[in-house]
N, C-alpha and C positions, 0 to 999 in steps of 0.2 A: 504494500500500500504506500509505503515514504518512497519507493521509484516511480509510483505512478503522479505520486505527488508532482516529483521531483518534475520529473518527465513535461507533465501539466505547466509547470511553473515557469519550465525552460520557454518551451514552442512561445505560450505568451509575451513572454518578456524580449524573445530574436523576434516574431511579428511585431510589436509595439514598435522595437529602435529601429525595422527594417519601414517604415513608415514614415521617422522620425528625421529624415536625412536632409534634411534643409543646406540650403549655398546659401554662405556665408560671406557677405559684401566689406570690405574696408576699402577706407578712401583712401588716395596713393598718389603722389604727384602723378599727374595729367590721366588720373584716371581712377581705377577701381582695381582692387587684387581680389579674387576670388576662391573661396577653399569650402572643403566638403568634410567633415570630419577629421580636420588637421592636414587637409591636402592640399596642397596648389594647384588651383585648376588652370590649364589652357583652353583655348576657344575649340580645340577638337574635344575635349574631356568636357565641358557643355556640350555640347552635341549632341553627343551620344547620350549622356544624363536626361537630355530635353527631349529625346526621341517620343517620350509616353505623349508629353503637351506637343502638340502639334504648334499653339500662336508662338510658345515661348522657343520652337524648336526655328521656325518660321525667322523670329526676332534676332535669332544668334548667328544665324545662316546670311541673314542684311548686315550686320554687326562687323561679320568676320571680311565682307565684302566691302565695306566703309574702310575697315582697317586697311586692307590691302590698298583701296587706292588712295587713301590718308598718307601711308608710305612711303608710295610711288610718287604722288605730287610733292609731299615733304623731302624725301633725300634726292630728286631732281630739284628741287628747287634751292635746296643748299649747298649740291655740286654749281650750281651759277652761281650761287652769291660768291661759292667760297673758290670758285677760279679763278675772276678780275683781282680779288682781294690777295693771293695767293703772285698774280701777276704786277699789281702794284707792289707788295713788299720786295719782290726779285729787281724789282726798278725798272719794270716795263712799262708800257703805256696799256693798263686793262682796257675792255670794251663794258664798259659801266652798263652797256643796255642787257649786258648777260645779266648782271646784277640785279637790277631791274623786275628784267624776266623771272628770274627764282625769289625775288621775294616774292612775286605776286604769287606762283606757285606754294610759296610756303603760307600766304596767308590765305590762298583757298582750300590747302588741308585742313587748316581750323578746322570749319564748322564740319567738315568730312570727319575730322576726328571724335569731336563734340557729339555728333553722330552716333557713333561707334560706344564710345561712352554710357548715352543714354537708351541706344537700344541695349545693350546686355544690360543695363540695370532694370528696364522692366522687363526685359524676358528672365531673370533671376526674378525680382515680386513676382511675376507671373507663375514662375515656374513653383514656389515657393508657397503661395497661399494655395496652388492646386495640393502641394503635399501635405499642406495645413487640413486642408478640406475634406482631404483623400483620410489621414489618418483621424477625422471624427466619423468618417464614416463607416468606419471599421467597426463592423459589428457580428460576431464571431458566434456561431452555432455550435453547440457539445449536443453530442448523442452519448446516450450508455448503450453498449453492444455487448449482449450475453451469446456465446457459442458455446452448446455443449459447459464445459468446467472452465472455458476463457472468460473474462470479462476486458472489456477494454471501454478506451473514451476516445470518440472522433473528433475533431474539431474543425468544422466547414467555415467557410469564411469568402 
């Protein structure tokens, strides 16, 4: 009877924390770090996490897409700034309009980045109050099963 106990006490207690698994947001210069019971998540490790929620699966998929070309207009754009600059201290004559050119690249990844930023943080809420909601919903069936001289307890869910 204390193994069936036992038994009973385990299943409940690995369903409850397997419920329980929320992403965990901290703020981080130019952006958000994200972890999952002491882990560090990447934007592929969302993904896959997000697969159950489709909006929030949706919102990290645009997210990862922001980033990519947040990156591409930002390090294009700071190869121009940082040539002429690179040209002037060698004691050349830079062409300032490359200059020019990559900062305006650099400030149209802003709001690409900004982007990026704010889609993963509601597809984490999103993704988040669905596990909130998922684990009240969690409402667990016991049967008693007599066989012959067995007894056992089922627990549907």
């Amino acid at each position: 009877m204390k193994k069936l106990v036992f038994v009973f006490a385990a299943v409940l207690f690995t369903s409850i924390t397997l419920n329980a698994q929320k992403i965990e947001m901290n703020k981080v210069w130019g952006g958000y770090q994200f972890t999952q019971d002491g882990k560090n998540l990447s934007l592929n490790d969302m993904q896959e996490i997000m697969k159950s929620n489709q909006e929030a699966y949706d919102l990290v998929q645009s997210a990862k897409s922001n980033k990519t070309w947040g990156m591409i207009l930002g390090t294009a754009g700071g190869a121009l700034v940082g040539f002429p600059i690179g040209t002037a201290i060698g004691g050349e004559d830079p062409e300032w309009a490359l200059a020019g050119v990559g900062a305006a690249l650099i400030v149209a990844s802003i709001p690409i980045v900004k982007g990026f930023n704010n889609k993963t943080k509601k597809a984490v809420e999103l993704y988040n109050n669905d596990v909130t909601s998922g684990a009240y919903h969690f409402n667990p069936s016991f049967d008693l099963n007599i066989k012959g001289t067995s007894l056992g307890i089922t627990m549907s869910f």
